[in-house]
DRENDO-1510 file (C-alpha; in Angstrom, 1 decimal, always signed):
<recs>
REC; n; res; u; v; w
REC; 1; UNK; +0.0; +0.0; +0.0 .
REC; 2; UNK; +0.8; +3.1; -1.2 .
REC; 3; UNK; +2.1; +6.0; +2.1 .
REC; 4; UNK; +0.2; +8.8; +2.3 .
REC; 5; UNK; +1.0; +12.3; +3.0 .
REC; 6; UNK; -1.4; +13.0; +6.9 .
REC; 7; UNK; +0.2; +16.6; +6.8 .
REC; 8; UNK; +2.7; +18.5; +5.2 .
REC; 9; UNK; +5.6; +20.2; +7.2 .
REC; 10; UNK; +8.4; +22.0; +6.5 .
REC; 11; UNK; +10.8; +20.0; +8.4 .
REC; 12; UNK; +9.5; +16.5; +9.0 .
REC; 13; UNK; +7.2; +14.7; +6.9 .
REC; 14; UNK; +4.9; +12.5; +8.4 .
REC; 15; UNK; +2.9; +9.6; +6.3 .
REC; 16; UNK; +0.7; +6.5; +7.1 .
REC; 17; UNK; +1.2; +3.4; +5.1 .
REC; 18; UNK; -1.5; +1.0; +5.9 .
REC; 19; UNK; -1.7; +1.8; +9.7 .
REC; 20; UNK; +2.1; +2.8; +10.6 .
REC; 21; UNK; +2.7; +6.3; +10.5 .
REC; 22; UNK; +6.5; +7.2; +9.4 .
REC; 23; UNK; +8.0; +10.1; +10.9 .
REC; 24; UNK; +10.6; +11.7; +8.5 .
REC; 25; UNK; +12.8; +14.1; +10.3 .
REC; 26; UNK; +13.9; +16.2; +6.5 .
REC; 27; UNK; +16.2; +18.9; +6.4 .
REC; 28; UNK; +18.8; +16.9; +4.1 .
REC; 29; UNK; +21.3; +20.2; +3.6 .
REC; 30; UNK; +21.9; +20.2; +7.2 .
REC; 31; UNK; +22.0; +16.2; +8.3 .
REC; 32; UNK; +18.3; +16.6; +10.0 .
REC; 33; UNK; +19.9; +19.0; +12.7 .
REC; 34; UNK; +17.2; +20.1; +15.4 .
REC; 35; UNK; +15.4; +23.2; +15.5 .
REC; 36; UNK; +12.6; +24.8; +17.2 .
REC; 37; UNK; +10.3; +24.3; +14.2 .
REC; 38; UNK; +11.4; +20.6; +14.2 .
REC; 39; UNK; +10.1; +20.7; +17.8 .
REC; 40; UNK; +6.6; +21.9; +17.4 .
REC; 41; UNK; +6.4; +19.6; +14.1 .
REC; 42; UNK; +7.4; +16.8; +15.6 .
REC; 43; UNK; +5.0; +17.7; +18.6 .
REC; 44; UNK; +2.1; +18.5; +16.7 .
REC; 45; UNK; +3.0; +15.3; +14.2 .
REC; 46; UNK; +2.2; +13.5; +17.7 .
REC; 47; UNK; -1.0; +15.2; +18.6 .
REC; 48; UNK; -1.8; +13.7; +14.7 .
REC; 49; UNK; -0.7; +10.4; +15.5 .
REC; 50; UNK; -2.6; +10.1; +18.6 .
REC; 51; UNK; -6.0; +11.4; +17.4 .
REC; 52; UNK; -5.8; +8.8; +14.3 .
REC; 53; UNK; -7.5; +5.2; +15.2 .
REC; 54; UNK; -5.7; +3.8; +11.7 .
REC; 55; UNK; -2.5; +4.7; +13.1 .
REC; 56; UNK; -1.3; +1.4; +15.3 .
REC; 57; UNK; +2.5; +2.1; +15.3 .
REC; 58; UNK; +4.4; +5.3; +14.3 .
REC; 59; UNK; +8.3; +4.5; +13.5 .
REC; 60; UNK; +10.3; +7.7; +13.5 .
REC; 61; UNK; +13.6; +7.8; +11.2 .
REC; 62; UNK; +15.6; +10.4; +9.0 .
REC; 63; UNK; +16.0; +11.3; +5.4 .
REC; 64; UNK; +18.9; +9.8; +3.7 .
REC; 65; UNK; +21.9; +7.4; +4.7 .
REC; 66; UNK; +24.0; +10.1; +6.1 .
REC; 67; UNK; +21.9; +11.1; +9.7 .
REC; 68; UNK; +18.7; +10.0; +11.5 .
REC; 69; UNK; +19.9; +13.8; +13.3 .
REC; 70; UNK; +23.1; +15.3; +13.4 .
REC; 71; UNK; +22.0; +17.1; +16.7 .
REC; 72; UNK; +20.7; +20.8; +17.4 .
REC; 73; UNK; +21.5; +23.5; +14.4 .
REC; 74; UNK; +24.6; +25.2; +15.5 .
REC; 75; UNK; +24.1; +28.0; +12.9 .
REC; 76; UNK; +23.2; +30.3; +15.7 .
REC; 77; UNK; +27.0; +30.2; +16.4 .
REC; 78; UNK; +27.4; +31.1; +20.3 .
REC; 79; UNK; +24.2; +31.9; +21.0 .
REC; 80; UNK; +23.1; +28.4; +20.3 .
REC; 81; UNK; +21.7; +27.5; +23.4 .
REC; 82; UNK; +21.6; +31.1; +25.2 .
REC; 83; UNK; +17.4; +31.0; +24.6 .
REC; 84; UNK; +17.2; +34.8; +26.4 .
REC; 85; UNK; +19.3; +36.0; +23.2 .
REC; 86; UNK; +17.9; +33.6; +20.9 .
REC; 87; UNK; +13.9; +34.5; +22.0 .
REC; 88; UNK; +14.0; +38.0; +20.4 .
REC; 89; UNK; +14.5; +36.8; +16.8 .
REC; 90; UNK; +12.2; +33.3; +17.2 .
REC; 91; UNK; +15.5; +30.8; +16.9 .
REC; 92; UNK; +14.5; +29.0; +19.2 .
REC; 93; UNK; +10.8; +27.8; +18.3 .
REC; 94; UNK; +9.4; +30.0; +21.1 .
REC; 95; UNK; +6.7; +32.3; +21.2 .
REC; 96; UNK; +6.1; +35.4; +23.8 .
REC; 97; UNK; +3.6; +33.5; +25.8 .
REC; 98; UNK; +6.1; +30.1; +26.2 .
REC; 99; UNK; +8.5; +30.1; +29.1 .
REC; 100; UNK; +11.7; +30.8; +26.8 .
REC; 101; UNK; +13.4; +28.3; +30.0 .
REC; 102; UNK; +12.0; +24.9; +28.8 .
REC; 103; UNK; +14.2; +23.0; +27.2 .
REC; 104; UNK; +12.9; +22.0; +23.3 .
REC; 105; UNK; +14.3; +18.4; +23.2 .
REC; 106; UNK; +12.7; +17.6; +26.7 .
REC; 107; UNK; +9.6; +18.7; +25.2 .
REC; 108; UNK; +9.8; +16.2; +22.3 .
REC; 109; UNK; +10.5; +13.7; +24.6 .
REC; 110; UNK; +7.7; +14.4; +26.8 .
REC; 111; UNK; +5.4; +14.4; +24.0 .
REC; 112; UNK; +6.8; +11.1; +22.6 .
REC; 113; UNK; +6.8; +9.6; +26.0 .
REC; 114; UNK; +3.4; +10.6; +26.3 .
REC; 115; UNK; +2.2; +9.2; +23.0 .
REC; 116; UNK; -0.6; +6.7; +22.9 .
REC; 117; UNK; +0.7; +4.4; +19.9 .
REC; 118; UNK; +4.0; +2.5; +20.4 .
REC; 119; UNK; +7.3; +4.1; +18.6 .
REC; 120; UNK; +9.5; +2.4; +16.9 .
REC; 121; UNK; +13.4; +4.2; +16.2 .
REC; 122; UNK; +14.7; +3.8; +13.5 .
REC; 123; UNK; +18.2; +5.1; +13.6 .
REC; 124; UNK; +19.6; +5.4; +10.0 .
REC; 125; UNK; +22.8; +7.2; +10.7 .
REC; 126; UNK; +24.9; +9.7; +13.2 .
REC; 127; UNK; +22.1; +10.5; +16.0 .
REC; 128; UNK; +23.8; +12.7; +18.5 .
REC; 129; UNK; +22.9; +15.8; +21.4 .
REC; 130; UNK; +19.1; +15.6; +20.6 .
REC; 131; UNK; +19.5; +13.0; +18.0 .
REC; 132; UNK; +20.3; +10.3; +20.1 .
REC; 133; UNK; +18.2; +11.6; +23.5 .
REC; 134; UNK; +15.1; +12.0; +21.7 .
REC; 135; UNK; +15.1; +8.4; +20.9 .
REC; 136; UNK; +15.1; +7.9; +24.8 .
REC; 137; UNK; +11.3; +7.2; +24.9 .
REC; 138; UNK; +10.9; +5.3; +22.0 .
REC; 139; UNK; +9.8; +2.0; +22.7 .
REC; 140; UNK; +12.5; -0.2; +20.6 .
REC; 141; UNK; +15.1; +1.2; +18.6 .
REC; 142; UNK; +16.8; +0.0; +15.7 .
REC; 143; UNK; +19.8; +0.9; +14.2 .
REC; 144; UNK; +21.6; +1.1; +10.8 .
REC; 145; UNK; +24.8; -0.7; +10.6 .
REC; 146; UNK; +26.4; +2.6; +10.3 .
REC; 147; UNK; +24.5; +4.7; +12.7 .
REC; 148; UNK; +26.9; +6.6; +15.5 .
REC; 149; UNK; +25.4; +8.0; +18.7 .
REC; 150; UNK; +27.0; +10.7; +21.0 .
REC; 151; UNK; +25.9; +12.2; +24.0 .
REC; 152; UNK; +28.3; +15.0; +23.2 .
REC; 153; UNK; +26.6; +17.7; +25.9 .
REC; 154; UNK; +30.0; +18.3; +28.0 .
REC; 155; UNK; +31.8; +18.9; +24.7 .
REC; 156; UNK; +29.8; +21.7; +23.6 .
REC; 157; UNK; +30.1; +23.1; +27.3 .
REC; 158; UNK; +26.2; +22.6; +28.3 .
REC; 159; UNK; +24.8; +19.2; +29.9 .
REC; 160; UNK; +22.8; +16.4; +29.2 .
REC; 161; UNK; +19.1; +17.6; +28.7 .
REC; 162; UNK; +15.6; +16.0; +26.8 .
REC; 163; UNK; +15.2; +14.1; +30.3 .
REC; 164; UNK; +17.9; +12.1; +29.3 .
REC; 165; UNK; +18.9; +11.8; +33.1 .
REC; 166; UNK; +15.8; +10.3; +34.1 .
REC; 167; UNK; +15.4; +7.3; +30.8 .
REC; 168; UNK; +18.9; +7.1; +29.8 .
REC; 169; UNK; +20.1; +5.3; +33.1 .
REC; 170; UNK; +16.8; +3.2; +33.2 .
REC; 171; UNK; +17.7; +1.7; +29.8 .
REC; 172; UNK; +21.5; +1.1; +29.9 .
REC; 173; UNK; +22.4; +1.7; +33.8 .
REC; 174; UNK; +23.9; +4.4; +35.4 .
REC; 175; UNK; +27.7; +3.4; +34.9 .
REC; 176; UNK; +27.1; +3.0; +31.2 .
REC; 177; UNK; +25.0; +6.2; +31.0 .
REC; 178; UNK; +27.6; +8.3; +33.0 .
REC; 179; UNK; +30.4; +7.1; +30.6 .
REC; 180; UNK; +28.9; +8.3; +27.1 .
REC; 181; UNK; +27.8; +11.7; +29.1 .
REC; 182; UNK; +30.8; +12.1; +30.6 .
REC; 183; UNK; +33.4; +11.5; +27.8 .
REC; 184; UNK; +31.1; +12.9; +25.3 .
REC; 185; UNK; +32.1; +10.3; +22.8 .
REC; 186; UNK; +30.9; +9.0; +20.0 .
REC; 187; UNK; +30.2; +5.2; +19.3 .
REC; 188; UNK; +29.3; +2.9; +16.9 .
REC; 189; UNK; +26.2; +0.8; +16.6 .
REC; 190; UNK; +27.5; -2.0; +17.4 .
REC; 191; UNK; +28.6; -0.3; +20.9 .
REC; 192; UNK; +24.4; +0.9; +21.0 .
REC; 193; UNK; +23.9; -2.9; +20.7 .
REC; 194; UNK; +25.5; -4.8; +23.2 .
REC; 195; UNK; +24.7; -1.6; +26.1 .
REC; 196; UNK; +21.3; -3.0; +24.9 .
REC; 197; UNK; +20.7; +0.9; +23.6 .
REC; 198; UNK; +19.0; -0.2; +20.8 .
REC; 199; UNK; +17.4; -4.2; +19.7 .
REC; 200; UNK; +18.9; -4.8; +16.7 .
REC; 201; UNK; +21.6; -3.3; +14.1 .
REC; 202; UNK; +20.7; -3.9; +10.6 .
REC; 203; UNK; +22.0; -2.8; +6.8 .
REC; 204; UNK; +21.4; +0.4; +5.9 .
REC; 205; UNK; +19.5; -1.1; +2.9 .
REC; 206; UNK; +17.2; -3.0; +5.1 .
REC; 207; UNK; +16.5; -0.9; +8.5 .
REC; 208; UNK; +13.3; +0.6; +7.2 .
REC; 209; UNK; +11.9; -2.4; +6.0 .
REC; 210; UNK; +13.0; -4.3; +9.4 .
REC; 211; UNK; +11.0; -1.4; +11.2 .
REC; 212; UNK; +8.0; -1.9; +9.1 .
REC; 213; UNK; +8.3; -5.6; +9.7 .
REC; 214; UNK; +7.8; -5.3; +13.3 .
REC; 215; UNK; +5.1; -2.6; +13.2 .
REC; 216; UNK; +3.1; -4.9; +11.3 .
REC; 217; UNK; +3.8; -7.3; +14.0 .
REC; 218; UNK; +2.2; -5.1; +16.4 .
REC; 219; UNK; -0.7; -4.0; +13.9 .
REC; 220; UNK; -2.1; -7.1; +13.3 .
REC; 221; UNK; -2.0; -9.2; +16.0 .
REC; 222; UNK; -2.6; -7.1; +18.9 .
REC; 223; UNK; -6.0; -5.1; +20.8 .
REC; 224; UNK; -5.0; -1.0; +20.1 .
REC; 225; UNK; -6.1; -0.4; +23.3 .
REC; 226; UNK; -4.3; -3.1; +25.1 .
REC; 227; UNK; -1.3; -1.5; +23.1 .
REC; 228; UNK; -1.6; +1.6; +24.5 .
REC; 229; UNK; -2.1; +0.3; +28.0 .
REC; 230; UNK; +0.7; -1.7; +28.4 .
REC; 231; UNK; +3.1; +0.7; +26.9 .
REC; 232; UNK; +2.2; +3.2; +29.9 .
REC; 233; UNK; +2.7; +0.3; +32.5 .
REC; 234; UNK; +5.6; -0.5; +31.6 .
REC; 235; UNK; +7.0; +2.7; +31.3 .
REC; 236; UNK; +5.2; +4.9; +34.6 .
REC; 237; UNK; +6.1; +1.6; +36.4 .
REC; 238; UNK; +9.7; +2.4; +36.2 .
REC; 239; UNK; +9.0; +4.9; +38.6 .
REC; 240; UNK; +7.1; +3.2; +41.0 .
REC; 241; UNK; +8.1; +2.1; +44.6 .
REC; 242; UNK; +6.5; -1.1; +45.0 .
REC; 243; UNK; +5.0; -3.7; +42.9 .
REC; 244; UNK; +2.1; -3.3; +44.5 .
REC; 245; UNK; +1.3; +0.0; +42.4 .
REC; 246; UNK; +2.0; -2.1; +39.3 .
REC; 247; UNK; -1.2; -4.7; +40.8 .
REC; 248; UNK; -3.4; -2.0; +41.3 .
REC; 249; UNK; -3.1; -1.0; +37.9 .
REC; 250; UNK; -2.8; -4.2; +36.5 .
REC; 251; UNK; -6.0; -5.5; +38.6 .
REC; 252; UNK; -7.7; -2.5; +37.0 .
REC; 253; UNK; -6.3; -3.0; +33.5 .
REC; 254; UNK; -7.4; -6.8; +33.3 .
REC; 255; UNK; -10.8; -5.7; +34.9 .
REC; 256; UNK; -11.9; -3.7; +32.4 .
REC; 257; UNK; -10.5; -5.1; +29.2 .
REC; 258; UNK; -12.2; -8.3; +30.2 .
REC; 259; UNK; -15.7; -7.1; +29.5 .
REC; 260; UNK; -14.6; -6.0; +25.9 .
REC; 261; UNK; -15.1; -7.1; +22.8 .
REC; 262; UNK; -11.7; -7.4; +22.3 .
REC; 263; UNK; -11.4; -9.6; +25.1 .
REC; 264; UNK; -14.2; -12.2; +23.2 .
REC; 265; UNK; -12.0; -11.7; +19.7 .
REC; 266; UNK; -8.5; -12.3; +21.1 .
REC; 267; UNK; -9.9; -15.7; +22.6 .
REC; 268; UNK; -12.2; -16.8; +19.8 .
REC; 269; UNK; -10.0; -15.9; +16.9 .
REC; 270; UNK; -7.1; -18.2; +19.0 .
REC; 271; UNK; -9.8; -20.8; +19.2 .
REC; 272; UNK; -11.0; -20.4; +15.6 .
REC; 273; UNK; -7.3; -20.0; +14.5 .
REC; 274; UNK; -7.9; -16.9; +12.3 .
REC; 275; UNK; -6.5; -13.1; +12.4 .
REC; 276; UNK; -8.0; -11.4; +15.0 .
REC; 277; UNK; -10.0; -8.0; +14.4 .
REC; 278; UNK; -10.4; -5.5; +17.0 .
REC; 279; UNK; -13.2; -3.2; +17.3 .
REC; 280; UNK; -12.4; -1.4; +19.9 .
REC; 281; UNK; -10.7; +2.4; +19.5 .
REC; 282; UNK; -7.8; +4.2; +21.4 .
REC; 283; UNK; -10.0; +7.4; +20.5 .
REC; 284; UNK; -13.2; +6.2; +22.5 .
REC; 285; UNK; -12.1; +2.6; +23.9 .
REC; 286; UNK; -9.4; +3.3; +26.7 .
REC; 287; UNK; -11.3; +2.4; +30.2 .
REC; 288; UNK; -12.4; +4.8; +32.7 .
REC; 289; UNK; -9.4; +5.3; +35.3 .
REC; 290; UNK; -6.8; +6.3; +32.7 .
REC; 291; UNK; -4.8; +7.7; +33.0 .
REC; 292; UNK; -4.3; +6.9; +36.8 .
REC; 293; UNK; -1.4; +9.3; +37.2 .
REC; 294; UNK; -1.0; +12.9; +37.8 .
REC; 295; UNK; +0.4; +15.0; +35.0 .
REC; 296; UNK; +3.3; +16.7; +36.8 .
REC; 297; UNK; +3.4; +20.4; +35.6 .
REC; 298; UNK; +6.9; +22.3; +34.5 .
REC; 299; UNK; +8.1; +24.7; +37.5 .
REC; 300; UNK; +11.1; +26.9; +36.9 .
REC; 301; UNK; +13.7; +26.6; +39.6 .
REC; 302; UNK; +16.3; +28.8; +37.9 .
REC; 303; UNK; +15.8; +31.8; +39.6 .
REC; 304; UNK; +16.0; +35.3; +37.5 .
REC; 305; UNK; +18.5; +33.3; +35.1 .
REC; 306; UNK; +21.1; +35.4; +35.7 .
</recs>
């Protein structure tokens, strides 16, 4: 099946191809560096994702063989990341009514971590600064075989930021996390692989089509709803200080998808040994107590900024 366009963008393209929605990050003369617009595109690409029942899995990846992102667009020279002097002149994405303070890539990653359909990464060449810790809440990221990551913050004389502190030592461990942030180097894929960074390292020539492969995994044998569900277990129960949190949710969870419809069709279409069709919707479906958690709000504890 033929992809089609959901919206154009200036910076991103984002396109649904029989239920998986590809996000393009597409600024080719500059190696898919990060900007502000790439931010609220890549945010709003989200809010698009989300809202669209046909959309099961959204795989996010970059144009060409080159980058998936070369990191934040350092055309601003050394006002790059001073946002006061960059607010004036709209560099940095922002507009008068945003706190200029928030940083961009956390945003993205808060959005992405917040999204309601799985995302797959699919990591198609040098992915560092916010090109490799915006891949932090994907769900299962794939590489190309000549992909390099590098958390190269204490080279450029800033720090790690995108929440990278908070998901980067849940996926790797703190010793490995401190070593990438602290040396600032950059590594190979096949370094990514065995930290257990990403899943799998594949040709160039065959990353996208591996990342289809297991969206359509996802797409057609599994409950939308019970999709979403699990992927905000698994991940809010990282935080959480006994396993008895994780039973409350999970008696709720099992509960309520146990009336469903989907519950009937996951066990008769085992029985009958056919594909199994799921009527129930993300947009209308999800049950009553979610979310369970408390949407923690952004407080700036910077003082003046001075």
């Amino acid at each position: 099946m033929a992809a089609t366009a959901l919206k154009t963008f200036e910076e991103i393209k984002l396109e649904k191809e029989d239920g998986i929605a590809i996000l393009t990050l597409h600024r080719p003369e500059k190696m898919n560096a990060f900007t502000g617009k790439m931010m609220q595109e890549m945010i709003e690409a989200f809010d698009i994702t989300d809202a669209d029942d046909d959309v099961r899995v959204v795989i996010v990846t970059g144009h060409g063989d080159r980058a998936f992102c070369a990191g934040a667009d350092l055309s601003s020279g050394a006002k790059t990341f001073d946002y006061d002097k960059r607010s004036g002149d709209g560099e940095a994405g922002r507009t008068a009514s945003e706190d200029i303070q928030r940083d961009g890539g956390g945003r993205v990653t808060l959005r992405i971590f917040n999204s309601l359909k799985p995302v797959i990464g699919a990591i198609n060449g040098a992915a560092v600064g916010i090109g490799v810790t915006m891949q932090l809440p994907m769900d299962i990221r794939l590489a190309s075989d000549n992909a390099r990551f590098g958390f190269v913050f204490n080279r450029r004389g800033i720090n790690p930021e995108a929440a990278s502190s908070w998901f980067l030592p849940r996926l790797v461990g703190i010793q490995q996390a401190l070593d990438w942030c602290f040396t600032g180097r950059i590594f190979p894929a096949q370094e990514a692989l065995d930290a257990g960074f990403v899943k799998a390292v594949y040709p160039q020539a065959d990353l996208l089509d591996e990342a289809k492969k297991l969206a359509r995994e996802i797409a057609d044998n599994t409950a939308a709803v019970s999709t979403t569900l699990t992927r905000h277990m698994m991940w809010r129960m990282l935080g959480a200080s006994h396993p008895m949190e994780a039973h409350i949710v999970d008696s709720a969870a099992i509960y309520s998808r146990g009336k469903t419809e989907d519950a009937r069709e996951g066990v008769m279409s085992f029985l009958e040994k056919r594909q199994p069709t799921y009527p129930v919707k993300v947009s209308d479906g999800m049950p009553s107590f979610f979310p369970w958690w408390d949407e923690p709000e952004f407080k700036w504890i910077g003082g003046d900024g001075s």
